[in-house]
N, C-alpha and C positions, 0 to 999 in steps of 0.2 A: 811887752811894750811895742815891738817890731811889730807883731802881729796886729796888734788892735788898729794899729795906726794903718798898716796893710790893708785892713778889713773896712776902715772908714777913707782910706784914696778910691779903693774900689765900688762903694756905696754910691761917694761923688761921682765918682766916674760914669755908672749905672743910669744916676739922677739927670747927668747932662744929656747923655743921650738921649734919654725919656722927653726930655723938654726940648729937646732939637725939634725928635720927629712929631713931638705936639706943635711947635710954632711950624713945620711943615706944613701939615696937616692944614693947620688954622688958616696959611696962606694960599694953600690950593682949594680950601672951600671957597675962598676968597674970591680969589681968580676967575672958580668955575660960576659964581653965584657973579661976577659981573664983567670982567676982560671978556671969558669964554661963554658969555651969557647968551649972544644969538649965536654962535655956531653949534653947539647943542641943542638950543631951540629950532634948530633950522632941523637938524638930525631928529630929533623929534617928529617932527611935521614928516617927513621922510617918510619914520619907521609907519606911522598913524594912518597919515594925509598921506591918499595916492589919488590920480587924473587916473579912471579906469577906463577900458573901453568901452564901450554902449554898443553890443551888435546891432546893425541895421536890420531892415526884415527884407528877409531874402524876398527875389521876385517869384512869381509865378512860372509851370508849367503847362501850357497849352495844352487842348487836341485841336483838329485839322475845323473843329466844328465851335472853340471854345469852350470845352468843358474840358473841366480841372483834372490835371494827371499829379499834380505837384503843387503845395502852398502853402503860406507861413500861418498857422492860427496863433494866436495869442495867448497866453497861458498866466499863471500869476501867482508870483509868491505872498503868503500874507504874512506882512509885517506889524510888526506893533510898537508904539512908544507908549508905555505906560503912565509915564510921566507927564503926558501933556495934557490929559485931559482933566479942567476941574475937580474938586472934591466933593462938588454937591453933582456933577454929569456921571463922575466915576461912581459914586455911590448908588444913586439911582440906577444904572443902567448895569452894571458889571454880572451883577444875577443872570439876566435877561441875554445874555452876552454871551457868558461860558456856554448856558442852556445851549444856545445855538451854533455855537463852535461845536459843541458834542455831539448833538445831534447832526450836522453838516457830515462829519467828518469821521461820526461811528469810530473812534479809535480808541478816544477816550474818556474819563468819566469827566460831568462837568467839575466833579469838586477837584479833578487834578488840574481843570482849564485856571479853575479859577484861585487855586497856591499858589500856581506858576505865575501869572501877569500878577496875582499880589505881591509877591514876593521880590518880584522885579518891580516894581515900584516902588517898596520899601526903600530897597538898594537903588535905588535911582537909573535902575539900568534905562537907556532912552531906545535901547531896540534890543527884540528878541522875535524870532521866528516863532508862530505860534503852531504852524504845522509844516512839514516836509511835502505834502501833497500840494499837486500845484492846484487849480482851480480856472475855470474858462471863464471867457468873457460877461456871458448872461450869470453866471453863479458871483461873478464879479459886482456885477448889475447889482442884484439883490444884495448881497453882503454891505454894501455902500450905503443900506438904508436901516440893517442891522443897531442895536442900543449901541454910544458913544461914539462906533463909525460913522454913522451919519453925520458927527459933527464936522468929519473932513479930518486932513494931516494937520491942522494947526491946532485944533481944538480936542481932537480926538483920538491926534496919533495914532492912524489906519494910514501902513505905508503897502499899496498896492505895486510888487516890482514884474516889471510884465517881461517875459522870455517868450520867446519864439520855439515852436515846437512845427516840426515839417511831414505835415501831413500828407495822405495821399487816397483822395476819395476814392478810387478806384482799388483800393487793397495792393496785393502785387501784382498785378496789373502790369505784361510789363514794365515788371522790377527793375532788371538789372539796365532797361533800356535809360528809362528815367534815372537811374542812379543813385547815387551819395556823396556827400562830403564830409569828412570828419572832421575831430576838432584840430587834427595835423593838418589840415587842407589837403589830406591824400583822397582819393574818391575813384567813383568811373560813372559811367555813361553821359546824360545831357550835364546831371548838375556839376558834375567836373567837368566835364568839355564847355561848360559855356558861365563857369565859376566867374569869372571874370565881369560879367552882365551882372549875373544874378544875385551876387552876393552886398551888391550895395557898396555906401562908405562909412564906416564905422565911426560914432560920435563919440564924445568921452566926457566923461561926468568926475568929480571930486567925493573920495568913498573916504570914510573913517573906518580903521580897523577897529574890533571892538572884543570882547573878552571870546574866548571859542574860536576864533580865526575868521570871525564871519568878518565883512563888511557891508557897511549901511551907506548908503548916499544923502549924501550932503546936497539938496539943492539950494546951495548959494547964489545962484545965476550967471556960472563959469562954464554952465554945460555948452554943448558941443552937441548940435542937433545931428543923428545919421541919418544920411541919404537912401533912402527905400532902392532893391535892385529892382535891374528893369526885366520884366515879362518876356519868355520865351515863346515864340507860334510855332508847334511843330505841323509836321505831313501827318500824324499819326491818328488813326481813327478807330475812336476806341470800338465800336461795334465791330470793324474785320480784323481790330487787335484779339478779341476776344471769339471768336470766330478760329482763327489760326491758332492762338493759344491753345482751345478746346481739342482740335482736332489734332495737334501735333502732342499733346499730353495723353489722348486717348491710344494713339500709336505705340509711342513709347513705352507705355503700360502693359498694351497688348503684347507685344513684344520681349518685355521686360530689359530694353534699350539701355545702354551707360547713358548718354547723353542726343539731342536733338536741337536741331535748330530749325524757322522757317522764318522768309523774308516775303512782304506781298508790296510789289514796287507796282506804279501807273506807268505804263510803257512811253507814254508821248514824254512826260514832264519829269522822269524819275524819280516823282514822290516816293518816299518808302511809308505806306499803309498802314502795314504790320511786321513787326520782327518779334521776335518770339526764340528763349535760348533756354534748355531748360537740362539740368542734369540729375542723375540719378544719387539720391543720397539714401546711403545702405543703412545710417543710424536710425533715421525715419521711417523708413522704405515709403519715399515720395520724391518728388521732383521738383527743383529750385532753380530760380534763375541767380547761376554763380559765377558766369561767364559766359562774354560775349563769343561765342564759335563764328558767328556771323559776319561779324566784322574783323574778330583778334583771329580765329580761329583759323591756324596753315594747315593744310592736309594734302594728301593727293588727289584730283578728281576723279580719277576712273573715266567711267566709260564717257561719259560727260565734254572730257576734254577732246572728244572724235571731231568734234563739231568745228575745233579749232583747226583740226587736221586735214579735215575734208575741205574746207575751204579753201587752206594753201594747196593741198592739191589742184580743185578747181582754179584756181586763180595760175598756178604755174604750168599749169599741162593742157592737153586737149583732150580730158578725161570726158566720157559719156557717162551718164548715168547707167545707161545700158550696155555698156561695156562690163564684159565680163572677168572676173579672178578666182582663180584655183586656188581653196582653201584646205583641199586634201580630206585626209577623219581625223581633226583635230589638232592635230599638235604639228607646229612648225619649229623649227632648231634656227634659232641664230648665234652664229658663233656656235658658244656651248653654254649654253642656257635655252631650252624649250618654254616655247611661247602655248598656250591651250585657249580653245573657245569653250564656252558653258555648255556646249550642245556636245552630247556623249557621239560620236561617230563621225563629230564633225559638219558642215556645210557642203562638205565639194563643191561642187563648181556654182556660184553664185554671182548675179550683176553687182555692179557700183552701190547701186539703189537699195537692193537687199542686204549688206554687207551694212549700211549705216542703220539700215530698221533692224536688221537681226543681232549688231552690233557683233560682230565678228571683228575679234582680234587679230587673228592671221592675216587676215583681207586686209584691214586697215593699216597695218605693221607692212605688210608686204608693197603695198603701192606708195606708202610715205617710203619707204628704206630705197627702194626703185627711184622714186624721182627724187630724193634729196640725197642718198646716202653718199654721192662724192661729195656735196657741197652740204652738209648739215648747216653750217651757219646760215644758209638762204633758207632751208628751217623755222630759223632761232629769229633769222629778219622780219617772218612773218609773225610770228608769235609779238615779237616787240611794235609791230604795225599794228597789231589789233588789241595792242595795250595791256596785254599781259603780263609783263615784265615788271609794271611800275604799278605803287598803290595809287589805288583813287584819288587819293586825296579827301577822303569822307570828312567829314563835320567833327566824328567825334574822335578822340585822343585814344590811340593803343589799336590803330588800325594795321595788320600787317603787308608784315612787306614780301611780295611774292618771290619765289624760289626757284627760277628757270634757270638751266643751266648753256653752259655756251662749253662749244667746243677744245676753248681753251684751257678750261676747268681741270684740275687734278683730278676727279674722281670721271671726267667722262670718259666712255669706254666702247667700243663696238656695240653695246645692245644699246648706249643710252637712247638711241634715235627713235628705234623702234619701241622701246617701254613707254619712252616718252610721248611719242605719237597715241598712245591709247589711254596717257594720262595717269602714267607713273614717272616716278625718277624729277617730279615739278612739285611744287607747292603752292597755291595759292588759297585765298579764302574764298567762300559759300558769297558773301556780297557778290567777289570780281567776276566769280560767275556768273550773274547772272546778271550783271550789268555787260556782259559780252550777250548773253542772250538775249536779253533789252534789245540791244542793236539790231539785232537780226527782225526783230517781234516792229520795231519803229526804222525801216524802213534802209537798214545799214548804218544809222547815226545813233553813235555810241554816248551817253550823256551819263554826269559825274550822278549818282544816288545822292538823294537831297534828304535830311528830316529835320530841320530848322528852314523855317521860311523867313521869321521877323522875330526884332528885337521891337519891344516899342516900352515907350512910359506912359502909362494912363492914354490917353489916345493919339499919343506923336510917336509916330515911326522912326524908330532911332536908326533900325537896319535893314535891309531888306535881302534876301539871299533869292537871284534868280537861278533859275537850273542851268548849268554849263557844259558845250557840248565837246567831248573830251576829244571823238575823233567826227569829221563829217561823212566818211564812208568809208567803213571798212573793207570794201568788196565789192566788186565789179556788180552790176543791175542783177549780170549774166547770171552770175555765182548766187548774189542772195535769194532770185527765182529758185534758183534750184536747190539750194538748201532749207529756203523753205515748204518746200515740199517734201524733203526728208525729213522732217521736223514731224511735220503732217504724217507720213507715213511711218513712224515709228509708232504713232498712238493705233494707227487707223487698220496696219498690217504687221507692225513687228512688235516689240521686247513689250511696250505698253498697250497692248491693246485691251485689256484689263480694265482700262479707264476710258476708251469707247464709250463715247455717249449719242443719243441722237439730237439733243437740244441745241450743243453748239458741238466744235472744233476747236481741241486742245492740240497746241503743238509744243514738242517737248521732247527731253533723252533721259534715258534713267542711267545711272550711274552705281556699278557696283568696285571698289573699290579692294582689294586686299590688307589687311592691315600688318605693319611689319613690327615683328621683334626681333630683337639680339641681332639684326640686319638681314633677316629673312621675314618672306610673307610665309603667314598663316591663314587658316581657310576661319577666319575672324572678316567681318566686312567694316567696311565704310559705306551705307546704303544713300543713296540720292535721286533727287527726280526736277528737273528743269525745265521751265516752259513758259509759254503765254497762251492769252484764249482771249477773248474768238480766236481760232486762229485765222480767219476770213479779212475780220477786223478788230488787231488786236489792243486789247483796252489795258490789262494787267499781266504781266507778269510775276515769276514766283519760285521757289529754290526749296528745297526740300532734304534736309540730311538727317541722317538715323544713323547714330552708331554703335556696331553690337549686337544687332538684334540678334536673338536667340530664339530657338524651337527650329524648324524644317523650312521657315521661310526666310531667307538671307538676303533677297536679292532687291534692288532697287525699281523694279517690277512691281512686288506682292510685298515690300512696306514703306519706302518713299510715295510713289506712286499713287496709292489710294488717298494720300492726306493731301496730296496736290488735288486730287479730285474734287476731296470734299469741301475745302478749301472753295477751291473753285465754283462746286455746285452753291454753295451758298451766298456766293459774292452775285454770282449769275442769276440767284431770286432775286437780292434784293435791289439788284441794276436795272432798271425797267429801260437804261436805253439802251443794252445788249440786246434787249426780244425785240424780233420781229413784228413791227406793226400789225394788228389786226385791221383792216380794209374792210370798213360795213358796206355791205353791198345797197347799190343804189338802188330804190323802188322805179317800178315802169311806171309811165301817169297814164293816168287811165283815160280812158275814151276807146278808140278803136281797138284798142291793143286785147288781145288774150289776156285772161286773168293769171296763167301760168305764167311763172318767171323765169323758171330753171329747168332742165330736166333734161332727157336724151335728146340728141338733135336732130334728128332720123324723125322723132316722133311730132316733135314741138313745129318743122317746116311742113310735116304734113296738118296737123292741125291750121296752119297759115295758108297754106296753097288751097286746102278746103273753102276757107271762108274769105278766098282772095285778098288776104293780109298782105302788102309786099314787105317780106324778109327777106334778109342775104345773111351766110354764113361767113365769118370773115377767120373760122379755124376748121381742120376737119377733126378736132376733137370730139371725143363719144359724148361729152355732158358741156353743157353750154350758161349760160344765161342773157338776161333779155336786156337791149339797150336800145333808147329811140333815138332815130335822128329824122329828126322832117315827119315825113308818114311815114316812114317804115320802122321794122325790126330789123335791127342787128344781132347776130345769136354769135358771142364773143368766149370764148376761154373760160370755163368754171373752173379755176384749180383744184382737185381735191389730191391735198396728201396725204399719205398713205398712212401716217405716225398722229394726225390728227384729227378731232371729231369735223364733218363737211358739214356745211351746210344747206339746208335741206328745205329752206322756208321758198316755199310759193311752188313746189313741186309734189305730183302727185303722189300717193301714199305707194304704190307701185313702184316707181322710180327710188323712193327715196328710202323704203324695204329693201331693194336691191343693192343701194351705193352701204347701207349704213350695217346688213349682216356682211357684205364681203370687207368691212374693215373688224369685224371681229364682234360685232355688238348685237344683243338680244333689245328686239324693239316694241312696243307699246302703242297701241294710238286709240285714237278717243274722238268721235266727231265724223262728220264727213265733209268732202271735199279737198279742200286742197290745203297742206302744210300751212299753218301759221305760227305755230310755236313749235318747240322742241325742248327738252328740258335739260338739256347738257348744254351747253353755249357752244356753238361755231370755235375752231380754233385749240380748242383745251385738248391734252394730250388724251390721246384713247389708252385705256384701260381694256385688255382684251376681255368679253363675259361680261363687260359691263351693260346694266340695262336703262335703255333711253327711249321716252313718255313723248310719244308725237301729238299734238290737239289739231285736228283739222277743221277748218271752217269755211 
């Protein structure tokens, strides 16, 4: 009896609890279905409904000429609601539909185009991606006119979502100059250094989340228009980009170089032209721009940095070029470390002059150590006077910061003065060189490297970047004379005379650097070549580094050096106002005058004194030509030089056999009388053995 009644309290018992957590229950559906009925529906909206961002479309990247280095093209997801479109437009066209989805997009059969948006219509889905591939604007065009899209997003459910893809008509092209941004906003070159412009202001739109994790946008008319960024104008020209690129790739090849760099700056304005950075990747075996050397890249100069040396010299002493220094057979001790020149037995006794063209270490080491070594930091003053010490200040972001040392320094030591005189024991970059040798090339005024001119929006100039000049004179009149004539005389007599040409005058230093491991150098280079041209009148400037080079040739002589050339030779075709003007010669008028115009002068006054012409000679030149004044002749300066075809018109066939085999030419003629044509043009460079067709008449 205890029991049963046990077993029926605990039944009870069971039952209430049951019916508690029922009327629980019953009151919390309650609640949540209306007390907590918008703060769930708000949570809802949340999880669903987001304000997404809308990117803007980045701006454009300039060249110096407006043609495109960098730009946003337009690209396009297709969307679809299946849903929306009638059942007498859906039926009709939906065939016609898949056909052309399949075929557009070769991926897949129409009969799977066409299960998948039925199937999604069935189910009421109102959006589904119908492909992964994006699609351009004109494919955009055409699709818009495709069965049921045509009828538009309201009727047809064609949701076209456009994204931004960053092109680059030029390929890599000056890759790494142009740069990137990623989706972290980490980057390098312009589009990060000038992210800020370019990238616009982001609009935001209202997206539904929807089954798969996609989201579709909602245009409810809560959107958020983005602001388009604004267009960058660089200095950069894609022609000498591509020029420099060519030639600094073929180097390094030849070579089989780790890495290379070149810069081609305009000496007056310090536009930079061309930069060009390229390194060796061993997985390819080719060459990639992967970093800036140019601008990031610290190194030591080498022979390069003489030029810094030589001028604190000049500027603190009463050094002559023709003053002479004992450089011994090679090798000099300071302290206890031996200093060596490249020439096996040494220089011996050598001027000033010879010492910066042959680039002798001893020499240079021994006259800096001489006039600074009590007072190094009046050294270290000069170096900081010619702006050495501090960066540029360049345009773009991850520019380094030079590595001079000062006498207070932990690590400087007895040799540092002298290593560092010849462009060790310092660090700076390939740019700051040669915006020191700029100065030198434009007159002593040192000017910051520019490759951003303007910022603008469609045709309003947001920015404008003038060139700024860093120092006004680095160096006495006295001094830059004469360093630019060592400049000159390293092409013309010392280390570079390799790149000797006779069309213009390159001035410049080649730089061979040691490279150091475990804190010693190895006979591994850092090869380099620095300079401007004309060097008469000079227009460009240019920087050259190789590093690595391997085979027999090491030295910045025989593989910097030649690509500064070519470089150069090609900038020098296509500049027509580097050449020397051609001067058409003036016709005699006729009447009393002799028919001859040109010729020996000896011969041409005896013809005149014959038939009582009065002439006067106003040079005692051997070959002359004819010039009236009043009644008479004047018989004035015929230039002929030596490297180029003379000319020969209006002179006898005699005369002008003489002038045309002693410059190296096999000649031709036709006719008689006197010169009137010639078939090579006046002026054009001679080609020795070349042969040239006289017509005389």
């Amino acid at each position: 009896m205890n029991i049963r009644r046990s077993i029926i309290l605990r039944v009870r018992i069971a039952f209430l609890i049951i019916g508690i957590f029922a009327i629980a229950a019953l009151v919390r559906i309650f609640m949540l279905q209306t007390v907590d009925d918008r703060k769930w529906a708000r949570l809802a909206e949340e999880i669903d409904l987001q304000f997404r961002k809308v990117p803007a479309t980045r701006g454009n990247i300039y060249s110096d000429n407006g043609s495109l280095l960098a730009t946003s093209l337009p690209s396009y997801r297709i969307a679809f609601d299946p849903t929306m479109a009638s059942d007498e437009i859906y039926k009709k066209g939906i065939d016609s539909l898949t056909y052309k989805l399949s075929w557009h997009f070769n991926d897949r059969s129409r009969a799977h185009y066409k299960r998948s948006i039925n199937d999604a219509r069935l189910a009421g889905k109102q959006y589904i991606i119908l492909n992964r591939k994006l699609v351009k604007y004109q494919e955009k065009k055409e699709m818009a006119k495709w069965p049921i899209f045509r009828e538009g997003r309201l009727k047809g459910g064609i949701i076209f979502e456009k994204l931004d893809r960053r092109s680059r008509p030029f390929s890599y092209l000056g890759y790494r100059t142009v740069g990137f941004v990623n989706d972290n906003n980490d980057g390098a070159g312009l589009e990060y250094s000038f992210n800020r412009y370019l990238s616009g202001k982001d609009g935001k739109a209202l997206y539904q989340k929807i089954a798969g994790g996609n989201w579709r946008p909602l245009h409810d008319g809560s959107e958020v228009r983005p602001v388009e960024g604004y267009d960058i104008h660089t200095t950069i020209n894609v022609n000498l980009q591509d020029v420099t690129e060519s030639a600094l790739l073929k180097a390094l090849k030849d070579h089989e170089a780790d890495y290379g760099c070149a810069v081609v700056m305009e000496v007056a304005t310090g536009d930079i032209k061309a930069i060009s950075n390229l390194t060796k990747n061993e997985k390819y075996h080719d060459y990639r721009e992967v970093f800036n050397y140019a601008v990031q890249g610290l190194s030591e100069p080498g022979s390069t940095f003489k030029l810094a040396s030589m001028i604190a010299l000049l500027e603190d002493s009463n050094l002559k070029l023709t003053d002479s220094i004992e450089t011994g057979d090679g090798a000099y001790k300071f302290y206890n470390e031996t200093m060596r020149d490249h020439k096996p037995g040494g220089y011996g006794t050598i001027s000033v002059r010879q010492a910066f063209e042959y680039s002798s270490n001893i020499a240079i080491s021994k006259m800096i150590y001489s006039q600074f070594g009590s007072d190094p930091q009046l050294y270290i003053d000069y170096m900081n006077s010619f702006g050495l010490s501090q960066p540029l200040g360049f345009q773009m972001v991850g520019e380094g910061i030079p590595k001079i040392k000062n006498p207070s320094d932990k690590s400087w030591s007895g040799i540092t003065l002298p290593w560092m005189s010849i462009g060790y024991e310092v660090e700076i970059t390939p740019l700051q060189v040669l915006a020191f040798y700029n100065a030198i090339a434009n007159d002593g005024r040192m000017i910051r490297p520019i490759i951003v001119k303007s910022i603008t929006q469609a045709d309003n100039e947001i920015k404008y970047y003038e060139s700024q000049v860093i120092k006004r004179k680095i160096c006495s009149a006295k001094t830059l004379k004469e360093v630019r004539s060592l400049l000159e005389g390293v092409v013309e007599n010392g280390t570079a005379r390799n790149i000797k040409n006779s069309y213009y005058k390159i001035a410049g230093k080649t730089g061979t650097a040691q490279k150091i491991v475990n804190g010693r150098h190895i006979k591994k280079y850092n090869t380099s070549f620095v300079g401007y041209f004309p060097a008469n009148d000079p227009q460009y400037s240019c920087i050259i580094i190789i590093d690595k080079p391997k085979g027999f040739r090491q030295y910045g002589s025989n593989v910097a050096a030649p690509v500064f050339k070519e470089i150069a030779d090609k900038i020098y075709a296509r500049d027509l106002k580097m050449h020397a003007p051609y001067i058409a010669r003036q016709n005699v008028k006729e009447g009393i005058f002799p028919v001859i115009k040109a010729g020996n002068r000896e011969d041409l006054q005896k013809i005149c004194d014959e038939f009582l012409i009065p002439n006067q000679a106003l040079t005692d030149e051997e070959w002359v030509k004819a010039q009236r004044k009043d009644n008479a002749v004047l018989w004035t300066t015929d230039e002929i030089a030596p490297e180029v075809i003379p000319d020969v018109l209006g002179m006898t066939l005699r005369d002008a056999i003489f002038l045309l085999e002693n410059h190296g030419l096999q000649v031709a003629h036709k006719g008689s009388g006197r010169i009137t044509a010639q078939s090579i043009l006046p002026g054009q460079k001679i080609l020795k053995g070349s042969r040239i067709t006289l017509t005389l008449g």
